[in-house]
Backbone as a printed PyTorch tensor [residue, N CA C, xyz], in Angstrom:
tensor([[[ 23.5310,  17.1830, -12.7680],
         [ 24.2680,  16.0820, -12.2220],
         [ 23.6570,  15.6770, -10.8980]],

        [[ 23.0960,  14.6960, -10.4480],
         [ 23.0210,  14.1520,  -9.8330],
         [ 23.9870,  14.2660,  -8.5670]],

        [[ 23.5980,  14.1020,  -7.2420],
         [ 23.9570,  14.2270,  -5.9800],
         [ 25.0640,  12.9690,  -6.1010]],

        [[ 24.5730,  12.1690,  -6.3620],
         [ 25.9200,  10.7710,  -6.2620],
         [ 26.9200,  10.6360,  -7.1860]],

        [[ 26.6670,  11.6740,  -8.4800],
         [ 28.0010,  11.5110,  -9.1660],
         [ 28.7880,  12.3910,  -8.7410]],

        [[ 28.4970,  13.5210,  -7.9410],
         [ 29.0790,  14.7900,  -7.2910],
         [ 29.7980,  14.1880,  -6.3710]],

        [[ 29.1250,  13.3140,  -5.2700],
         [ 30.0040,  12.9490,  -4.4120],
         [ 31.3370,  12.0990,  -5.0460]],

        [[ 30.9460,  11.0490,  -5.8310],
         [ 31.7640,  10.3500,  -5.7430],
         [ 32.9200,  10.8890,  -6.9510]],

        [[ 32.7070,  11.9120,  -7.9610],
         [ 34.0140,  12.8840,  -8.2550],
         [ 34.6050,  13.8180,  -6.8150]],

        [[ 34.0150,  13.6070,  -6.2820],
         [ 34.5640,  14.6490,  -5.2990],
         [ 35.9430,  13.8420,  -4.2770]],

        [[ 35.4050,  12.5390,  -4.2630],
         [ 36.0930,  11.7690,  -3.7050],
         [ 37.1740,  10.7120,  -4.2260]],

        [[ 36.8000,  10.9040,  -5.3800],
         [ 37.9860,  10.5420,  -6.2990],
         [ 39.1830,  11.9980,  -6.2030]],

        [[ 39.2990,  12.8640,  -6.6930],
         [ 39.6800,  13.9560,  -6.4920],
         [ 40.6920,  14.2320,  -5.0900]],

        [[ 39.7380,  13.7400,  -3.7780],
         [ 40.6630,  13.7940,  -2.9250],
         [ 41.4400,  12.7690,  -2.4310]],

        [[ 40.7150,  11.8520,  -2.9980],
         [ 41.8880,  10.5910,  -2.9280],
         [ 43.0050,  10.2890,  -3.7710]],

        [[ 43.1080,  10.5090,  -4.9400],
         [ 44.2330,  10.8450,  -5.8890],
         [ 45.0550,  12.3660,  -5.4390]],

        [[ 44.7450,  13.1880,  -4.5160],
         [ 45.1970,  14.4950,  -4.4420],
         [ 45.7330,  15.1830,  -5.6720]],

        [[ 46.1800,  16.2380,  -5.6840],
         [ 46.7640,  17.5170,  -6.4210],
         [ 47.9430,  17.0880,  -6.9850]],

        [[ 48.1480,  16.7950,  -7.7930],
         [ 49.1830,  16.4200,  -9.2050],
         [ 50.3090,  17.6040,  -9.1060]],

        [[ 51.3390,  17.6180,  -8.9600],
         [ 52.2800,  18.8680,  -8.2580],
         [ 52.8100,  18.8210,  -9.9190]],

        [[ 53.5700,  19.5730, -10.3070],
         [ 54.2050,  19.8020, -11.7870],
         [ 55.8520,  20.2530, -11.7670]],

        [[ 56.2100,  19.3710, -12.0280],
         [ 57.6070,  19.0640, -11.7160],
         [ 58.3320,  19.2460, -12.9460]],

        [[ 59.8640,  20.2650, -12.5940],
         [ 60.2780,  20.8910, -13.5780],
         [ 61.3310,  19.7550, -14.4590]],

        [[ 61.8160,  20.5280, -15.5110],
         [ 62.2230,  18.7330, -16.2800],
         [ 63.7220,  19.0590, -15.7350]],

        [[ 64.6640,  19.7090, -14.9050],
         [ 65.6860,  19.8890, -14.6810],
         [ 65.2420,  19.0020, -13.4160]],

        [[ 64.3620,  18.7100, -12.1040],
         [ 64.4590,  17.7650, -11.3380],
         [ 64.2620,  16.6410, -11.6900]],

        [[ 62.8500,  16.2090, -13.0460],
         [ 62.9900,  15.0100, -13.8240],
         [ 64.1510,  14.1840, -13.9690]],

        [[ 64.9930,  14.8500, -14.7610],
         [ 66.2900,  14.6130, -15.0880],
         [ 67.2110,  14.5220, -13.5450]],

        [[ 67.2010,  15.2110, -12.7270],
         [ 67.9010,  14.8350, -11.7490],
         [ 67.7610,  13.5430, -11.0610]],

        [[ 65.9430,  13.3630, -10.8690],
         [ 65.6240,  12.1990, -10.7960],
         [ 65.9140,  10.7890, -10.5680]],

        [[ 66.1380,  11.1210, -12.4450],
         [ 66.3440,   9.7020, -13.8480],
         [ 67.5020,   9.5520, -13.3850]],

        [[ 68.7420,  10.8070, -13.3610],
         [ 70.0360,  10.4010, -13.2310],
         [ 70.7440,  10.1070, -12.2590]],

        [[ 70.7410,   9.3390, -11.3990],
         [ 71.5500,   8.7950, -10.2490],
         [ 73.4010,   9.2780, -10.7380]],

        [[ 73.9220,   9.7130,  -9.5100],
         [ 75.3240,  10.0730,  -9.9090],
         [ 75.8010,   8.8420,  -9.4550]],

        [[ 76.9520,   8.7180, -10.1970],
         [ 77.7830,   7.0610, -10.2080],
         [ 78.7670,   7.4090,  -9.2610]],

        [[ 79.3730,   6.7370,  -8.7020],
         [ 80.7540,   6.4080,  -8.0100],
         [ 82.1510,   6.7990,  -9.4010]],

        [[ 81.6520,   6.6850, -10.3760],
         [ 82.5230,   6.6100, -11.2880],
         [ 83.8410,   7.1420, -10.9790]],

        [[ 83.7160,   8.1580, -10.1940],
         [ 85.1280,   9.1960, -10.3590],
         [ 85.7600,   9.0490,  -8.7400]],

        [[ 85.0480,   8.0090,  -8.6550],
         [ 85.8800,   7.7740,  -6.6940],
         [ 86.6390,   6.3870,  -6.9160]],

        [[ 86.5960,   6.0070,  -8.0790],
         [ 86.9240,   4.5110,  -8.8350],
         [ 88.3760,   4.8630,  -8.8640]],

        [[ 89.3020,   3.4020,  -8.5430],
         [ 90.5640,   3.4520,  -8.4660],
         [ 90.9160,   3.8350, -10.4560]],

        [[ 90.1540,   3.2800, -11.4280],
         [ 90.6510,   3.8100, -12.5030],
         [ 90.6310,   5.4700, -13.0190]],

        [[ 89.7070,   6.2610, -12.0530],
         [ 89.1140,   7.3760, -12.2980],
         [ 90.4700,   7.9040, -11.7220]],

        [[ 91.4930,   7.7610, -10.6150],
         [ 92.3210,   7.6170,  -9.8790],
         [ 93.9590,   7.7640, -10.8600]],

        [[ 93.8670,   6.5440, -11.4530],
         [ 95.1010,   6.3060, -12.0500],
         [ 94.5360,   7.3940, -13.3800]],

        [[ 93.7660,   7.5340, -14.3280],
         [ 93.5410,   8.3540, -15.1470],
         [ 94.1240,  10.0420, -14.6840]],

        [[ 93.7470,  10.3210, -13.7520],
         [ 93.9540,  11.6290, -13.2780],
         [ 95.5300,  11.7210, -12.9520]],

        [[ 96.3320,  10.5700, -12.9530],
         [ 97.8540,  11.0250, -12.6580],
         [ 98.2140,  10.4430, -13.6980]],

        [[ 97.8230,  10.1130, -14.8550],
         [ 98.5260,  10.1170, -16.1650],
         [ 98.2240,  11.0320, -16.9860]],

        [[ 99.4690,  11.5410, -17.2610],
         [ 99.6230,  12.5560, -17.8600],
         [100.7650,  12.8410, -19.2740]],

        [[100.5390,  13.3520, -20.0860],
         [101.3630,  13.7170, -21.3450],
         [102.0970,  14.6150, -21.3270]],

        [[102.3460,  15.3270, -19.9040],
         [102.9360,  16.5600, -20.1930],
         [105.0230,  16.0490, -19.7350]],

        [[105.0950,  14.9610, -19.1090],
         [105.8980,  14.6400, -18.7600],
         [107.1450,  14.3390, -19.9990]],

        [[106.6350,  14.2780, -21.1370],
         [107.4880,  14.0280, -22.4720],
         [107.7680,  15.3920, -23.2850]],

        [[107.8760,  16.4810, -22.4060],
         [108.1420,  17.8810, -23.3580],
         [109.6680,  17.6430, -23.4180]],

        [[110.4550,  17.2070, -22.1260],
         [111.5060,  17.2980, -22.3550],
         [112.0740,  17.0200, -23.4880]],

        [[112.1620,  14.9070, -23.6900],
         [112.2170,  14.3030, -24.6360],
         [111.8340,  14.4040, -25.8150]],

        [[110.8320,  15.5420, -25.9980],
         [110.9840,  15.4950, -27.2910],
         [111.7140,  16.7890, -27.7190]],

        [[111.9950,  17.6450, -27.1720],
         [112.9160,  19.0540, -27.5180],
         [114.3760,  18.0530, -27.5820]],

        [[114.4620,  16.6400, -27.0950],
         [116.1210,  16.0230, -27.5560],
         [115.7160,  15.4020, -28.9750]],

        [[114.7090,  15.0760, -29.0540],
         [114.4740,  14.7030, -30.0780],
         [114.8330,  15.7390, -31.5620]],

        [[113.7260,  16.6790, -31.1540],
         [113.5880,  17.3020, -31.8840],
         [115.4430,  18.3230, -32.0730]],

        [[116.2350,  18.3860, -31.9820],
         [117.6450,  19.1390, -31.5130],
         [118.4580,  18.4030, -33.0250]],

        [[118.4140,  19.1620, -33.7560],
         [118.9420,  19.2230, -35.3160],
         [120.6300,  18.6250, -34.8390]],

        [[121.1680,  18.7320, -33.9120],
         [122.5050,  18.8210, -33.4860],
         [122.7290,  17.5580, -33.0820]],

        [[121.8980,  16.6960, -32.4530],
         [122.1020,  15.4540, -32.1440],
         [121.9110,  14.6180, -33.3780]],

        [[122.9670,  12.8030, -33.3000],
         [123.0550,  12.1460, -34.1250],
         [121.4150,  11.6690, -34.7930]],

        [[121.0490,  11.8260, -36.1550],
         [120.1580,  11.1520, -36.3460],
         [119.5730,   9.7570, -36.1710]],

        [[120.1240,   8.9150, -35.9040],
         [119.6900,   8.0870, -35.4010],
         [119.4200,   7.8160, -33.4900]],

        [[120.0670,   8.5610, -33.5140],
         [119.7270,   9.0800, -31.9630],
         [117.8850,   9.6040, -31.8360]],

        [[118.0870,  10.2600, -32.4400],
         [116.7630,  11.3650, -32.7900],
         [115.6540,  10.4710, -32.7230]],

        [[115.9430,   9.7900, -34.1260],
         [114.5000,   8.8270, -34.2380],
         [114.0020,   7.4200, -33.3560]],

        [[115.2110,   7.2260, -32.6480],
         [114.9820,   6.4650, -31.5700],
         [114.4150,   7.3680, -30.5060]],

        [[114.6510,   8.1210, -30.3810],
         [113.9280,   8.5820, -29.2180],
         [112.5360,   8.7140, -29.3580]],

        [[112.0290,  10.0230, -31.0290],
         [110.5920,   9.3330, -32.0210],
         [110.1410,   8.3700, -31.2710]],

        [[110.5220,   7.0400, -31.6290],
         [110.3280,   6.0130, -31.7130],
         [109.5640,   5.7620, -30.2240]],

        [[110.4660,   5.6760, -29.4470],
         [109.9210,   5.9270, -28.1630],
         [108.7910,   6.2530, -27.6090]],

        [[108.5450,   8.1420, -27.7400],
         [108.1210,   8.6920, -27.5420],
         [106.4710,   8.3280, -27.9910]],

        [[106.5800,   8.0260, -29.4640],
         [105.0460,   7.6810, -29.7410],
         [104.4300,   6.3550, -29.4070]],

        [[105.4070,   5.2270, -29.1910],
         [105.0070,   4.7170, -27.8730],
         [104.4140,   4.8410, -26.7640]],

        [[105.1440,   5.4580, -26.3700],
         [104.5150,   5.7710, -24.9700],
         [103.0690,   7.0140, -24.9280]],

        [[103.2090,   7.8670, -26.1440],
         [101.8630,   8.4870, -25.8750],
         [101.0170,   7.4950, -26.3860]],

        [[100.8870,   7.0570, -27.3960],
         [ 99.7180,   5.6740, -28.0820],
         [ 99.7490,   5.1750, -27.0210]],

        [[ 99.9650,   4.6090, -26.0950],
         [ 99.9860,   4.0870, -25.1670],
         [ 98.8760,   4.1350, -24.0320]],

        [[ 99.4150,   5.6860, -24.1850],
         [ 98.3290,   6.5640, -22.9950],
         [ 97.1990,   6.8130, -23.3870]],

        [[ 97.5570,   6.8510, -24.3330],
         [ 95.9960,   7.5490, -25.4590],
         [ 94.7830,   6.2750, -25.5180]],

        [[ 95.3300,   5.2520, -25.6560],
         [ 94.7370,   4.0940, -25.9790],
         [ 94.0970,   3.2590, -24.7920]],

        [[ 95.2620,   3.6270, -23.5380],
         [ 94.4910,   3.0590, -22.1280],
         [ 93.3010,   4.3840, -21.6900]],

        [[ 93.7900,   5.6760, -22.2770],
         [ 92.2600,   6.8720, -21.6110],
         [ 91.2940,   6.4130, -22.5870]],

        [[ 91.5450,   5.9020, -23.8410],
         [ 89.8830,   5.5890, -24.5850],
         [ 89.2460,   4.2400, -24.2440]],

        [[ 90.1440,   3.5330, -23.9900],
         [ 89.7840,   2.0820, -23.4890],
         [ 89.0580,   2.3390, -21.9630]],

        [[ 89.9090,   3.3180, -21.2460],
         [ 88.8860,   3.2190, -19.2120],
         [ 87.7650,   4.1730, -20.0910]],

        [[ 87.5220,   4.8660, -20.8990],
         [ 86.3740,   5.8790, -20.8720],
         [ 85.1660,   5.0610, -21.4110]],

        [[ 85.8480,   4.5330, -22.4180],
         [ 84.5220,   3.7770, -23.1700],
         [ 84.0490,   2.5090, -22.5520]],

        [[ 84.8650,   2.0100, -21.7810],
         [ 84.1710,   1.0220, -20.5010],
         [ 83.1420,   1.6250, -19.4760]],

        [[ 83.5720,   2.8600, -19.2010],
         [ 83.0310,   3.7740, -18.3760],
         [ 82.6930,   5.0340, -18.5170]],

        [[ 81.8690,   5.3530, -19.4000],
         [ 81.0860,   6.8520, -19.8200],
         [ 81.2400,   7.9840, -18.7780]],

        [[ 81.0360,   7.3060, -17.6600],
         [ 80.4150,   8.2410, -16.3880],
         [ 82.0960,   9.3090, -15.8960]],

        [[ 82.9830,   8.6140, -16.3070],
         [ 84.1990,   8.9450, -16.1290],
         [ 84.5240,  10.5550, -16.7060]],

        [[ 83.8980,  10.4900, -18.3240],
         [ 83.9130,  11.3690, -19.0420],
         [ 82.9280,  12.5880, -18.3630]],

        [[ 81.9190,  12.2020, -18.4270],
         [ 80.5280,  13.1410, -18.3850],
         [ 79.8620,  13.4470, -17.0270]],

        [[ 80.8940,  13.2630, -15.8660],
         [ 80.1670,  13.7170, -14.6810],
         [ 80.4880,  14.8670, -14.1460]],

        [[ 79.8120,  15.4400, -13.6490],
         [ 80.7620,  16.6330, -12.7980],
         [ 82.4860,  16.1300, -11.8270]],

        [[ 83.1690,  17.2750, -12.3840],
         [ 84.7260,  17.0550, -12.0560],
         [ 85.2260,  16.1310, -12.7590]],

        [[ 84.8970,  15.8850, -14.1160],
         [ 85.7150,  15.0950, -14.6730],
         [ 86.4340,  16.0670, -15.8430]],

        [[ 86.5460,  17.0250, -15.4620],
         [ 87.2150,  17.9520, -16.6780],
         [ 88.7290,  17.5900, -16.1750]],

        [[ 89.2670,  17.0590, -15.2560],
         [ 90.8770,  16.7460, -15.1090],
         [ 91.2600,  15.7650, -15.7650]],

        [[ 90.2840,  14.7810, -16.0310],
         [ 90.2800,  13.2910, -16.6410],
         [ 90.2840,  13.9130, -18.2530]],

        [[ 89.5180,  15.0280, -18.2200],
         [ 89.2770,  15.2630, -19.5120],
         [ 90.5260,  16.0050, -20.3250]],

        [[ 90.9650,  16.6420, -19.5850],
         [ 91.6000,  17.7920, -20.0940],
         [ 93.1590,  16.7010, -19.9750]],

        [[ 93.3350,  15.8030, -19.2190],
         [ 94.6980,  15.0890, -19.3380],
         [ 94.6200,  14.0480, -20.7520]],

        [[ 93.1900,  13.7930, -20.9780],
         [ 93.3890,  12.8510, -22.3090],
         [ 93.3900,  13.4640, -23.0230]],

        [[ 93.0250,  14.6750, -23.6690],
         [ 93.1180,  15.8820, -24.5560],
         [ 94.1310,  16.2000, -24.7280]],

        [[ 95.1100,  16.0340, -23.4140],
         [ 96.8850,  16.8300, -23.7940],
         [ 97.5720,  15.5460, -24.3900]],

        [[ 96.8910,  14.1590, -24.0690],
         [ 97.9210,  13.1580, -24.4430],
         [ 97.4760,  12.6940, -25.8730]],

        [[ 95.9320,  13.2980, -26.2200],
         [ 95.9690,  13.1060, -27.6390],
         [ 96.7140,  14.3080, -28.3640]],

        [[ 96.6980,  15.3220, -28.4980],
         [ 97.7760,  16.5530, -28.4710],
         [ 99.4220,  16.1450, -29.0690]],

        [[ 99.8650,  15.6920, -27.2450],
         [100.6350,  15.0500, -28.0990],
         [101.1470,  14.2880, -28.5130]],

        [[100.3020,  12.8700, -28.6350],
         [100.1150,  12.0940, -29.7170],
         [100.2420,  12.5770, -31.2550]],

        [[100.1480,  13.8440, -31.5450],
         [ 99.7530,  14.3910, -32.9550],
         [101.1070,  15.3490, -33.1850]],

        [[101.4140,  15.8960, -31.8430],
         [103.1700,  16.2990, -31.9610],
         [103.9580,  15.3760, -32.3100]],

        [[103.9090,  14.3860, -31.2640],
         [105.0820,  13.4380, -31.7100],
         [104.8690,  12.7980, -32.8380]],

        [[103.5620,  12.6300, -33.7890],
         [103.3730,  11.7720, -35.2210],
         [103.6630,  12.3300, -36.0700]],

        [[103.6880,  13.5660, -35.9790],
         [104.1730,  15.1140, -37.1380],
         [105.5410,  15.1360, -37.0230]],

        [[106.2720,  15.0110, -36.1780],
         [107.7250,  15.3960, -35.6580],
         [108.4530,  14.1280, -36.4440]],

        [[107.7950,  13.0390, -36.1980],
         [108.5720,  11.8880, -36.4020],
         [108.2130,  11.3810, -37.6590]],

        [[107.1860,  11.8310, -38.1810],
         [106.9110,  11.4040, -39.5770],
         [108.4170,  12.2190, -40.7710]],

        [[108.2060,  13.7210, -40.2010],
         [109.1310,  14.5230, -40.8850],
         [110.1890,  14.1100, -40.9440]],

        [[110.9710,  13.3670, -39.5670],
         [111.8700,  13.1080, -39.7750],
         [112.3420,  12.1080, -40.8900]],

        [[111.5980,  11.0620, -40.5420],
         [111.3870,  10.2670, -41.4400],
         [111.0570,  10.0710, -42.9430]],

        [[110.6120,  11.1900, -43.6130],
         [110.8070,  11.5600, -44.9100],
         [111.5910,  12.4910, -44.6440]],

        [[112.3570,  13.1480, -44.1630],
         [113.6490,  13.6740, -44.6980],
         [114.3740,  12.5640, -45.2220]],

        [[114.7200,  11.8420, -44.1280],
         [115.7190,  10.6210, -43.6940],
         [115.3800,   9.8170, -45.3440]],

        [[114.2580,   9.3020, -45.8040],
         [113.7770,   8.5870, -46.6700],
         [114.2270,   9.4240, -48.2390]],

        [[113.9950,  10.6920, -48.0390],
         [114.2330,  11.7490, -49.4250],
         [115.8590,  11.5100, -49.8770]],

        [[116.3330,  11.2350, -48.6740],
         [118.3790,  11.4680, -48.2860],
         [118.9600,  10.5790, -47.6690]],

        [[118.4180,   9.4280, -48.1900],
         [119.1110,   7.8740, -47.4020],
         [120.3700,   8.0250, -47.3030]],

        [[120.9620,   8.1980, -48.5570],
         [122.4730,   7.6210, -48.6920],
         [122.9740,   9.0630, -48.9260]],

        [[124.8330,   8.9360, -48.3790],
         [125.1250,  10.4960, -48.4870],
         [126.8230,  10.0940, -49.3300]],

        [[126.8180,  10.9010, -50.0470],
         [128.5770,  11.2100, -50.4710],
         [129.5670,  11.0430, -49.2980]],

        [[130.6580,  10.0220, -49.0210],
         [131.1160,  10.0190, -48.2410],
         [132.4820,  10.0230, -48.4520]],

        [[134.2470,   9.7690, -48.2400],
         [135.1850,   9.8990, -48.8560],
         [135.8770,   8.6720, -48.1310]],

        [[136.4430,   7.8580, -48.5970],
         [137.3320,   6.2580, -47.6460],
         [138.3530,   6.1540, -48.9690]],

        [[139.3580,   5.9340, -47.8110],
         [140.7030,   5.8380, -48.8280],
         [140.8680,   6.7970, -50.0050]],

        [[140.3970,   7.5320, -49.9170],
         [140.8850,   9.0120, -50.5130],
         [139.8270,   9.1360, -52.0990]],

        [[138.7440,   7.9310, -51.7820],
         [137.8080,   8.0700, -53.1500],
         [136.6000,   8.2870, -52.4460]],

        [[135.7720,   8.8060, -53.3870],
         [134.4040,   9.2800, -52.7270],
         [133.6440,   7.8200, -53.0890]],

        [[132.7550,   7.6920, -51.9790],
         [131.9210,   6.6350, -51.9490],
         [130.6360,   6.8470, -51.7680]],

        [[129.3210,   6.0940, -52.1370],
         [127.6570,   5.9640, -51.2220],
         [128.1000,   5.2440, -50.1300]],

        [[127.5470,   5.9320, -49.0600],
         [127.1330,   5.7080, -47.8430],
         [125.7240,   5.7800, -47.4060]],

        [[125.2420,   4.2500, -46.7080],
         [124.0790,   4.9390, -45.7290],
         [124.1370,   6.1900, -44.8290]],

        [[122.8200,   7.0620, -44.6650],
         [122.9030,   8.1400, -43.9220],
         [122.9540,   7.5780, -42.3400]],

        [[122.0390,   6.7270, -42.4770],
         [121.9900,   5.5060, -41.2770],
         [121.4940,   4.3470, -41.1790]],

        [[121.5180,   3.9460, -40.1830],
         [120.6810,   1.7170, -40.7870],
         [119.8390,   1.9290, -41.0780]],

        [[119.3570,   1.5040, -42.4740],
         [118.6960,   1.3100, -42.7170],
         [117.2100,   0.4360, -42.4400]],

        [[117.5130,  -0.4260, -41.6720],
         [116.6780,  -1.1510, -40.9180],
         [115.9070,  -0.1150, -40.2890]],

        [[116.8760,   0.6760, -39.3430],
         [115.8950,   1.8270, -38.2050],
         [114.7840,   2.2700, -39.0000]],

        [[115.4300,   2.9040, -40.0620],
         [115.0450,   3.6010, -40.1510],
         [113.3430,   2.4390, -41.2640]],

        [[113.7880,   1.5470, -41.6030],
         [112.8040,   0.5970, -42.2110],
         [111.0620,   0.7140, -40.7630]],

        [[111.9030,   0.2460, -39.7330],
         [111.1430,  -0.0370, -38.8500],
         [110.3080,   0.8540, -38.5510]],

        [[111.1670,   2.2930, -38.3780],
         [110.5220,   3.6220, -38.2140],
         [109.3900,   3.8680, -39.1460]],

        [[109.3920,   3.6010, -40.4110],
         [107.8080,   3.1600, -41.0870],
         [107.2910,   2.7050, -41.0710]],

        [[107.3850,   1.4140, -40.4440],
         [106.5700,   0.6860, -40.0880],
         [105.4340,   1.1510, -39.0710]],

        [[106.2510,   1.3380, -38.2140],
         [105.6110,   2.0170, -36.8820],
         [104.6030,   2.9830, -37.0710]],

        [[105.3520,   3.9560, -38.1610],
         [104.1130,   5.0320, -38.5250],
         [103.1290,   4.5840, -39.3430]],

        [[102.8990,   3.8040, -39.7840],
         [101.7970,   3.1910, -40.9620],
         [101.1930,   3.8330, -41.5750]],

        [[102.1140,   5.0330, -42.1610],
         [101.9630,   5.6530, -43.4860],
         [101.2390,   5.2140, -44.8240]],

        [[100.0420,   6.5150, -45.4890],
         [ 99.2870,   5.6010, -46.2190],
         [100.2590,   5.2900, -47.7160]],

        [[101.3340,   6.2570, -47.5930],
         [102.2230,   5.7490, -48.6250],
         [103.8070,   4.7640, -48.3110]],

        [[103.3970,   4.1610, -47.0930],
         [104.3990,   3.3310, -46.5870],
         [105.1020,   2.2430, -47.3760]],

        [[104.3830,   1.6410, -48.4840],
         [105.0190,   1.3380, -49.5320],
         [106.4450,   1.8860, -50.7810]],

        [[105.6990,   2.9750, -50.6750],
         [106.2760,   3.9170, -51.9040],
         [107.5380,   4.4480, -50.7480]],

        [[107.3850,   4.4280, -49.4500],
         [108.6240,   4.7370, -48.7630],
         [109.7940,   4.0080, -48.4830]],

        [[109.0320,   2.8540, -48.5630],
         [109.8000,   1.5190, -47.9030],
         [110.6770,   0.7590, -49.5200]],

        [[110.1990,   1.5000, -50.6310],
         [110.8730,   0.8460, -52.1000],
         [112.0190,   1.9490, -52.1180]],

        [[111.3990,   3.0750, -52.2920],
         [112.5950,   4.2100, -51.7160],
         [113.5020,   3.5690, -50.9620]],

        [[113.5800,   3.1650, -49.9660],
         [114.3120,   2.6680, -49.3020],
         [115.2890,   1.4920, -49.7760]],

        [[114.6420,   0.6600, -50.3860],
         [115.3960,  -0.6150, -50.7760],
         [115.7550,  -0.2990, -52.1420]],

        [[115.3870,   0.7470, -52.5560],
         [116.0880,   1.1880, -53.8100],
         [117.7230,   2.1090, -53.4970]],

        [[117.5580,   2.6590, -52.7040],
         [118.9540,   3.6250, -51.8050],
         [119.6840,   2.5390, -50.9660]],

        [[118.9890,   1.4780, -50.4200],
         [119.7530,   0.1560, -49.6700],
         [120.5830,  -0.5350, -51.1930]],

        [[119.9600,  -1.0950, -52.6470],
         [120.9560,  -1.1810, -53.2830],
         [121.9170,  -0.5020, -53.8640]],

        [[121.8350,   0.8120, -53.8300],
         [123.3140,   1.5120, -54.5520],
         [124.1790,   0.9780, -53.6300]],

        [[123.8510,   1.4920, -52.3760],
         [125.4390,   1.3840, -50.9690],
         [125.7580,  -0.1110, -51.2230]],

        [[124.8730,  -1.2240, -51.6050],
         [125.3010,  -2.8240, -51.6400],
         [126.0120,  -3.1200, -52.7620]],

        [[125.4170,  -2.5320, -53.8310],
         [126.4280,  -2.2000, -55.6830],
         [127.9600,  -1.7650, -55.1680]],

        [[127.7770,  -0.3840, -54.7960],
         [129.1560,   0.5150, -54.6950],
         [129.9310,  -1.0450, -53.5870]],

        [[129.7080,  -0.9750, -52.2080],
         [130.4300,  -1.8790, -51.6900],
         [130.7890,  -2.7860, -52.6540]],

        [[130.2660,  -3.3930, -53.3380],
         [130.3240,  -4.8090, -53.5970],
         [131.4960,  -4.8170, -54.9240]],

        [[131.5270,  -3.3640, -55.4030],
         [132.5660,  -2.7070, -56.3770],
         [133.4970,  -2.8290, -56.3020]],

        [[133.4240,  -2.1090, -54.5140],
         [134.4360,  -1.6870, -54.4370],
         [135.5070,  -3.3990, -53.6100]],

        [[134.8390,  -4.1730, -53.1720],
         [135.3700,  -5.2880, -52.5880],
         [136.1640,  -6.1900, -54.3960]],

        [[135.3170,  -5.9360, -55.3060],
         [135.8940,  -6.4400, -56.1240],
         [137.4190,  -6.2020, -56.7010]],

        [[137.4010,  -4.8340, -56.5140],
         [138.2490,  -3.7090, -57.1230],
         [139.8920,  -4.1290, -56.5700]],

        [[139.3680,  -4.3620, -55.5290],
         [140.7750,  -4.6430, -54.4100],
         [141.2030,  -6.2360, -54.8900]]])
């Protein structure tokens, strides 16, 4: 090699300097700029909503001793208000990833986890009720000293109450229904004649 290609690798070399080798955990630290995400007034309101505030309400719910239609109004309620919650933590997260996946967001995390939770209590609780209620619409009842069909309760509620759940056999529940809504309208309508 020649004297002038020596120099001038030599001087390439020190003008580009020493290439340092950088580990892929600072790479990545790098690439990833941390967001504000979790100093955000929604990062804020996420962290004080919470699911745990409906244990009460649903142990009234759930209380075999109280009026059934009492009961499923409260149901009713109740999965309201968690769908509710459930639906505003997937709606701020999926606007905002960083919410989910940054450091200290396990409070954000762990509060939408309890309100999907119980989201799945209160849909189990209130479904049951609701096919009981649907199995046993109408009950043996006694007026003026003859036994009669009676609704167990309005029927409407309890119409609506399927609705709400959007059961994949919500059909087959809701004919049930208007099939047990005409006996009590027959028998009445008997019995108005009768007199």
């Amino acid at each position: 090699m020649s004297k002038r290609i020596v120099a001038t690798l030599s001087s390439v070399l020190l003008f580009t300097g020493c290439v340092k080798e950088i580990s892929s955990d600072e790479r990545l630290e790098r690439e990833t700029r941390r967001s504000e995400a979790l100093k955000s007034s929604t990062a804020d309101d996420l962290m004080g909503m919470k699911c745990d505030d409906i244990t009460s309400e649903l142990s009234k719910a759930r209380d075999d001793s109280a009026p059934e239609d009492k009961r499923l109004a409260i149901y009713s309620e109740l999965f309201d208000k968690v769908k509710e919650r459930t639906t505003r933590f997937d709606e701020a997260l999926s606007r905002n990833p960083d919410l989910a996946y940054q450091e200290g967001s396990q409070q954000i995390i762990a509060a939408r986890d309890g309100c999907v939770q119980s989201s799945a209590d209160v849909r189990l609780d209130f479904e049951g009720l609701v096919r009981e209620l649907v199995n046993l619409p109408v009950v043996d009842d006694i007026r003026d000293g003859k036994p009669v069909k009676a609704a167990r309760l309005s029927f409407e509620s309890l119409r609506s109450a399927i609705e709400k759940l959007n059961l994949d056999d919500k059909d087959s529940l809701l004919t049930r229904l208007a099939n047990a809504e005409k006996t009590v309208e027959v028998k009445a309508t008997t019995r108005k004649r009768d007199k």
